[in-house]
Backbone bond lengths (Angstrom), bond angles and torsions (degrees), N, CA, C in turn:
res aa  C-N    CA-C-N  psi(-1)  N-CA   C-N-CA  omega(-1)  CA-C   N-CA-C  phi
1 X - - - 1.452 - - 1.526 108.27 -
2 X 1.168 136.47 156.98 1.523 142.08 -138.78 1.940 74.14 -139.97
3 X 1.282 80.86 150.49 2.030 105.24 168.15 1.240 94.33 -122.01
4 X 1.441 103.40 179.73 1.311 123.08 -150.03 1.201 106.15 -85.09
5 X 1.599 118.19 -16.77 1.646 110.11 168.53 1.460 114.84 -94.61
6 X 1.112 117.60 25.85 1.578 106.54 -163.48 1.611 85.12 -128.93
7 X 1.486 123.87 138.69 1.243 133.55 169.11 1.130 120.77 -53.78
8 X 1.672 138.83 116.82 1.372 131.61 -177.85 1.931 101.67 -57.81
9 X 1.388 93.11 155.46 1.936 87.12 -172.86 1.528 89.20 -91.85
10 X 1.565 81.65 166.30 1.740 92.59 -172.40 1.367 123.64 -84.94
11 X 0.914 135.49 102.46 1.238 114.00 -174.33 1.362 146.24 -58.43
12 X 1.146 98.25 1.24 2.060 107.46 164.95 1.788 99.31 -86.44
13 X 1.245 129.65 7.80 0.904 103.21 171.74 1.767 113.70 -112.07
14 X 1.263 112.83 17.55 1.731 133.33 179.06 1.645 92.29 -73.36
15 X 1.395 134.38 93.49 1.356 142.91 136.96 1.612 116.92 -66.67
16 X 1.753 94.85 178.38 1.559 104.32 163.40 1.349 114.15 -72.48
17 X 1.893 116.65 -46.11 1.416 106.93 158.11 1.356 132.21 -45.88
18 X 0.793 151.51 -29.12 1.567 150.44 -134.00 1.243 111.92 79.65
19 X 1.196 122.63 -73.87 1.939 131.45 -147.44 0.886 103.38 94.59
20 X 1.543 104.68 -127.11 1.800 122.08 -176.14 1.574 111.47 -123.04
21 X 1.113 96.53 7.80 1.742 113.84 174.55 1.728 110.63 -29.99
22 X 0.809 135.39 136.77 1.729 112.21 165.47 1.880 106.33 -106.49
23 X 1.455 91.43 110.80 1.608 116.71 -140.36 1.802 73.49 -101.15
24 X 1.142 128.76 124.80 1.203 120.95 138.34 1.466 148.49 -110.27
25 X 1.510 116.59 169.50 1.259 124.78 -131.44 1.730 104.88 -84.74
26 X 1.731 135.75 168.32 0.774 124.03 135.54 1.797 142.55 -55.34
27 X 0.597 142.71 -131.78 1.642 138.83 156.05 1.518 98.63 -136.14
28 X 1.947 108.29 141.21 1.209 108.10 176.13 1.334 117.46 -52.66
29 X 1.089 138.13 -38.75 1.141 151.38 -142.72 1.520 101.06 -63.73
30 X 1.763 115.80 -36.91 1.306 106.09 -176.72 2.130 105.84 -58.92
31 X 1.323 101.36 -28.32 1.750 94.30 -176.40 1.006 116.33 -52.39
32 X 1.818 127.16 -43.54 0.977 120.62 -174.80 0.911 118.36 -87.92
33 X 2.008 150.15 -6.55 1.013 147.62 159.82 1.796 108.95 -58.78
34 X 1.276 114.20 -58.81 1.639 135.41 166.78 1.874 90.67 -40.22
35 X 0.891 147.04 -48.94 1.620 135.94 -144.10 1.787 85.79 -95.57
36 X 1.530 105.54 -56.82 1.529 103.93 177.76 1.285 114.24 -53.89
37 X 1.301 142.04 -30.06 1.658 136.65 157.85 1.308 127.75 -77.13
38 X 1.645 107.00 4.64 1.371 112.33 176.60 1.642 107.93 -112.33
39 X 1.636 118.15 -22.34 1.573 98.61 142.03 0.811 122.29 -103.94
40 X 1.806 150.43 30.43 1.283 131.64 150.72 1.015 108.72 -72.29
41 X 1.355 136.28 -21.48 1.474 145.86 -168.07 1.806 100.29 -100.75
42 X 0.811 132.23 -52.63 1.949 129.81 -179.65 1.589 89.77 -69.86
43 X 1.476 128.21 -68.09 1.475 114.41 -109.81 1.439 90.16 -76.52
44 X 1.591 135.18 -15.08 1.341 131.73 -178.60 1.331 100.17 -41.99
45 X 1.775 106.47 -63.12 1.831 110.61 -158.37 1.572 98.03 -52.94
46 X 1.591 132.14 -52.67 1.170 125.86 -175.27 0.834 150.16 -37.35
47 X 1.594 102.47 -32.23 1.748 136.32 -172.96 1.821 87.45 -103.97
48 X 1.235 132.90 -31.07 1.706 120.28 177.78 1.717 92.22 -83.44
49 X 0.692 102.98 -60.30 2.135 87.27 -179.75 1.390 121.44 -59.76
50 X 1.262 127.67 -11.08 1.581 124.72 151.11 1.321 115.43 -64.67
51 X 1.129 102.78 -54.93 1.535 108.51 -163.98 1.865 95.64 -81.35
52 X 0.933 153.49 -27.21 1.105 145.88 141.83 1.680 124.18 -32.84
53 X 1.385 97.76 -45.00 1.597 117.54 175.69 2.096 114.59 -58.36
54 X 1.691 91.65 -52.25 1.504 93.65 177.97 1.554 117.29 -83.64
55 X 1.598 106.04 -18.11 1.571 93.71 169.20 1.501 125.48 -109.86
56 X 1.069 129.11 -15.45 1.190 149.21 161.24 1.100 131.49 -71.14
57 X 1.329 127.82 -72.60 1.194 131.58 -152.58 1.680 108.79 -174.66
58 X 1.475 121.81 103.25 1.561 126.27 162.92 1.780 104.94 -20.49
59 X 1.381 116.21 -72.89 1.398 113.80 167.86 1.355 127.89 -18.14
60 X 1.227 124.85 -35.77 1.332 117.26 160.78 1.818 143.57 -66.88
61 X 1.616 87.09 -8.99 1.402 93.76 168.85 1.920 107.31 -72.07
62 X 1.005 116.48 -20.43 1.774 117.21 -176.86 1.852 88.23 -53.20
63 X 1.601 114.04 -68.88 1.068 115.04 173.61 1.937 119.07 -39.04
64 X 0.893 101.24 -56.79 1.855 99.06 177.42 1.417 95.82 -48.87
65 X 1.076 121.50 -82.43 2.121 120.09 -178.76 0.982 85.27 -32.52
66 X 1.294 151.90 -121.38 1.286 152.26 -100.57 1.654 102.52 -57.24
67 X 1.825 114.85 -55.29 1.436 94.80 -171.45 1.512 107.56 -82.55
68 X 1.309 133.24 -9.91 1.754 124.24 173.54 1.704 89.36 -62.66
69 X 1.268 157.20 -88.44 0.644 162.72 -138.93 1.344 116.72 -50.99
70 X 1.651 119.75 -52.32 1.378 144.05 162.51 2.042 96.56 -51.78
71 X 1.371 126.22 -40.69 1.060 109.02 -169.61 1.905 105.50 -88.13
72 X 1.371 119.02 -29.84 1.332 117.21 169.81 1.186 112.80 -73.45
73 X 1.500 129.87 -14.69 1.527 108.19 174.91 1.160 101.91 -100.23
74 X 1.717 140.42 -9.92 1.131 159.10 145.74 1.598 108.69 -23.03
75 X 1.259 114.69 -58.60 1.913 141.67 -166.74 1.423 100.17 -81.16
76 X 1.351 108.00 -43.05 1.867 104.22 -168.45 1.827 90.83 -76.85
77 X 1.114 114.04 -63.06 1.825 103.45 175.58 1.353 122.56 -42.45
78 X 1.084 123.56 -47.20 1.877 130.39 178.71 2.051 87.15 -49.90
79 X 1.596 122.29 -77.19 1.183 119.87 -165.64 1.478 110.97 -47.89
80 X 1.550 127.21 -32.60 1.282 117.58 -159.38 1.939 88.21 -72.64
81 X 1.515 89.60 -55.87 1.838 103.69 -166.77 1.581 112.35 -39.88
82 X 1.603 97.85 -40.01 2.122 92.15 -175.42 1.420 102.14 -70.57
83 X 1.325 121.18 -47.09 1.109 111.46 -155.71 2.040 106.60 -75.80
84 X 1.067 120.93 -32.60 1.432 109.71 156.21 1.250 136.70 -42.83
85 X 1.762 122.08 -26.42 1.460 126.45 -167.16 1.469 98.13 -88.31
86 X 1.593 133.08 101.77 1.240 152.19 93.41 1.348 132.50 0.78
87 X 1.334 121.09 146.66 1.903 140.16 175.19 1.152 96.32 -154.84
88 X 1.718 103.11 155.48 0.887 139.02 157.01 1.136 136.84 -120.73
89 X 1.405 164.26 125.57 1.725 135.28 174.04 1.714 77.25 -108.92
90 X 1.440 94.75 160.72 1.842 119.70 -166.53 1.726 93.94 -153.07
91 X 1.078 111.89 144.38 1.203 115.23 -164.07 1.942 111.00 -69.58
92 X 1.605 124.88 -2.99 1.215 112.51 168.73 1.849 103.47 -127.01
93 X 1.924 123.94 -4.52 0.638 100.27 -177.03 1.723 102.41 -157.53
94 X 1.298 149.44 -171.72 1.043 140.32 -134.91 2.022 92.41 -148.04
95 X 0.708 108.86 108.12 1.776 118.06 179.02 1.411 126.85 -83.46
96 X 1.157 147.01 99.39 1.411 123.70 -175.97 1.821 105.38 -126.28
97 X 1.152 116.41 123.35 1.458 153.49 157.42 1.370 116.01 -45.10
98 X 1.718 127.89 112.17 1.256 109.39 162.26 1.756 101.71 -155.34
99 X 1.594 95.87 167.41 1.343 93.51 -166.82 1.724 131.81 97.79
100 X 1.069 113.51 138.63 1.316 108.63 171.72 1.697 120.65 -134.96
101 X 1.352 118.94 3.40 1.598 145.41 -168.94 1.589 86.67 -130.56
102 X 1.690 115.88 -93.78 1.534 110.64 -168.65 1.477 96.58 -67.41
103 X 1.316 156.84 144.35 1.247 147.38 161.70 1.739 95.81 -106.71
104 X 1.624 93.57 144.81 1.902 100.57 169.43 1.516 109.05 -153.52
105 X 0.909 97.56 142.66 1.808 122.79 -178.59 1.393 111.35 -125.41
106 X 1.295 101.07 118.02 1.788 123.69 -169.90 1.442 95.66 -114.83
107 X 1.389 134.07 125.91 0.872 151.79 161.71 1.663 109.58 -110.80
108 X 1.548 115.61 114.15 1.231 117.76 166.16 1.582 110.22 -112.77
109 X 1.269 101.32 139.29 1.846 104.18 -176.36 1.626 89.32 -93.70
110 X 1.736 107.45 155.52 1.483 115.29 -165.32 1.469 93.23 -81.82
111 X 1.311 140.85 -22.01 1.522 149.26 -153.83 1.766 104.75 -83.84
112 X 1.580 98.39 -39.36 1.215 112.17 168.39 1.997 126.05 -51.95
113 X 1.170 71.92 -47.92 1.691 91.85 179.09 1.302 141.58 -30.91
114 X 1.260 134.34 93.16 1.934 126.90 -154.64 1.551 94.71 -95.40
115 X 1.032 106.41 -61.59 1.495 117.53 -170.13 1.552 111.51 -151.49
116 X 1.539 123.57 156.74 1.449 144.24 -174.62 1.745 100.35 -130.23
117 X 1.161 116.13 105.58 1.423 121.18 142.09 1.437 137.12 -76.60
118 X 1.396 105.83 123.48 1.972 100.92 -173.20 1.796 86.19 -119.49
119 X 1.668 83.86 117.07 1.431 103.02 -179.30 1.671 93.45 -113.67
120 X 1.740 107.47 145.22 1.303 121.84 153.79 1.543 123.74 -168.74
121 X 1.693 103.19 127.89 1.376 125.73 -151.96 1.913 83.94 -76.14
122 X 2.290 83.85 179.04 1.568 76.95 177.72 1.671 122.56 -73.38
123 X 1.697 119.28 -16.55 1.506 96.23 177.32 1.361 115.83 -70.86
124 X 1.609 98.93 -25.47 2.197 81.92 172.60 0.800 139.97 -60.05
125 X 1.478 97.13 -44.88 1.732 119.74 166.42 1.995 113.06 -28.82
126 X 1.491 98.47 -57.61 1.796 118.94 -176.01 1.280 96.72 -53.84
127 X 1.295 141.84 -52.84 1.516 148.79 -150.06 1.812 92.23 -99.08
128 X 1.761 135.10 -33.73 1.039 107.87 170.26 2.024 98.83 104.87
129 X 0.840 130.86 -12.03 1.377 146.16 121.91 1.771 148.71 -33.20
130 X 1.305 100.41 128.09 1.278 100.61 -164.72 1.692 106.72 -131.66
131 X 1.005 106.94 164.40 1.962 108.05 165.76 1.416 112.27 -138.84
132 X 1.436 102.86 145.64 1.631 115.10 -170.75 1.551 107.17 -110.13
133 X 1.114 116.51 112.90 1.925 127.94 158.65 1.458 107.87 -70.58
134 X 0.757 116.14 119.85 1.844 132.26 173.67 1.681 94.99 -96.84
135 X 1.665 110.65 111.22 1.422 96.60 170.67 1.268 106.68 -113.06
136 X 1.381 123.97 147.02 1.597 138.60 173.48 1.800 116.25 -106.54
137 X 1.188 106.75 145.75 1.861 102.26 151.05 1.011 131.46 2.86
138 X 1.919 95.98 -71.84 1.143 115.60 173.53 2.104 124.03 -115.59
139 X 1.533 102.59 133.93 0.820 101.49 -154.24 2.421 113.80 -62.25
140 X 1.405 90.83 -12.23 1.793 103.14 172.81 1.284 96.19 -62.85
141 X 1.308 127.49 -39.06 2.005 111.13 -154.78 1.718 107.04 -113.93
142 X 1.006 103.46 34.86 1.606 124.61 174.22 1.580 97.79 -102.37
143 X 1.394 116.09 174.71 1.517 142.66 175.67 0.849 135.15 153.21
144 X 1.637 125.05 167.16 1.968 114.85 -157.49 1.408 80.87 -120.91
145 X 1.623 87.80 174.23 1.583 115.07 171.00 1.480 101.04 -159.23
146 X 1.591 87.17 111.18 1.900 109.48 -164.92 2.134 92.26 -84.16
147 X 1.075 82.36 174.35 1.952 104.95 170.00 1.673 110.47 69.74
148 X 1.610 110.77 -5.13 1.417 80.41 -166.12 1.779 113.81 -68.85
149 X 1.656 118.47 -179.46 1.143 109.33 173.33 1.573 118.85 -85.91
150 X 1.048 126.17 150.78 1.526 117.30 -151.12 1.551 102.86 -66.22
151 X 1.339 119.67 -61.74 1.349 102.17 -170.12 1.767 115.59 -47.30
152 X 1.379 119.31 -16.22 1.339 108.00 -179.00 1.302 113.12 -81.69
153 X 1.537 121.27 -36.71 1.289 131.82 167.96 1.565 124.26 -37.75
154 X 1.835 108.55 -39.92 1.430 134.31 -150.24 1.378 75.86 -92.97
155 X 1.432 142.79 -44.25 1.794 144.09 -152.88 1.420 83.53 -101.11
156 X 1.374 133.19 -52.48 1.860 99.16 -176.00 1.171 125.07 -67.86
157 X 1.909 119.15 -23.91 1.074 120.62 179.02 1.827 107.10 -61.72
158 X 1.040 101.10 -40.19 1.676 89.65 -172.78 1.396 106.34 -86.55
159 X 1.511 139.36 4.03 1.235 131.95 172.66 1.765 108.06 -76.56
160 X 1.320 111.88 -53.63 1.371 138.32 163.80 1.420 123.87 -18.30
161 X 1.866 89.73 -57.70 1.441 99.45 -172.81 1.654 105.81 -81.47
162 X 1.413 115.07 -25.77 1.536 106.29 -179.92 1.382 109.20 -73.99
163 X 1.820 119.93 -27.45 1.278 115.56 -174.94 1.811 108.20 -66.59
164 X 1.425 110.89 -32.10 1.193 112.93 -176.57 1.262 116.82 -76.05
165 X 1.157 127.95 -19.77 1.711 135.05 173.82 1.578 108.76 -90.52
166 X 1.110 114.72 -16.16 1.849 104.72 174.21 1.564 94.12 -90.04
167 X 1.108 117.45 -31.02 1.984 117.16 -165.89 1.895 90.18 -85.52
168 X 0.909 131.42 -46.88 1.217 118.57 178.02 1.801 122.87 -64.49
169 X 1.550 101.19 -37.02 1.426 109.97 171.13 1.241 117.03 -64.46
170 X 1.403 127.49 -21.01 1.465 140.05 164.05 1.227 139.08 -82.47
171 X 1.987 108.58 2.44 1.281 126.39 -151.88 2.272 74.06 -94.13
């Protein structure tokens, strides 16, 4: 958010790059919640195809490679993916950044705005994390922005909603 001495940024200048925008970040914290749901979910098969491997059948190590592998290229994507997801606030509308292969830019106008849900399960909760649903009219020009830390989530949600009730009261 910009103060009153600092120039609101322009908004023709919001690319897929950034620019010089001062784009801010998710919180790490979403990586490591995302990595902890990416081996509660692999590391079972890993640990059943070892142990398949030493009592069963050598053949089962193909299975062990396959899911270590599925879980390290699993870990390197989670790090590339958090650290790409970007925000912006812009003085009529709210920007969010994601991707680094598919790239996408969501622009929600505050006027648009019905309601914002800040949802967070119990591992977010543990890490102190939250995620915001931006809902619209229409359900295409809506979008979330996962990891933030909750109290910031709880202060954009209510910045949002006042920006969206003075821009709508003015429509």
């Amino acid at each position: 958010m910009t103060t009153p001495l600092e120039p609101a940024p322009d908004p023709a200048a919001v690319t897929l790059r950034g620019g010089e925008l001062p784009w801010r970040t998710v919180s790490p914290a979403l990586r490591t919640v995302r990595l902890i749901t990416l081996g509660g979910w692999l590391a079972p098969f890993l640990v059943a195809f070892v142990v398949l491997a030493l009592l069963v059948s050598p053949w089962f190590w193909i299975g062990a490679g396959a899911a270590a592998v599925l879980i390290a290229w699993g870990a390197w994507l989670i790090v590339r993916q958090v650290s790409a997801i970007t925000w912006i606030e812009l003085p009529d509308e709210i920007v969010i950044r994601k991707g680094r292969l598919f790239r996408s830019l969501v622009s929600i106008p505050y006027g648009r705005l019905q309601y914002i849900d800040v949802e967070s399960g119990p591992l977010m909760r543990s890490r102190g994390i939250a995620s915001c649903e931006f809902h619209t009219a229409s359900p295409e020009s809506g979008g979330t922005l996962p990891g933030l830390p909750v109290d910031e989530a709880e202060a954009l949600r209510g910045r949002l909603a006042a920006r969206g009730e003075a821009q709508r009261a003015g429509l």
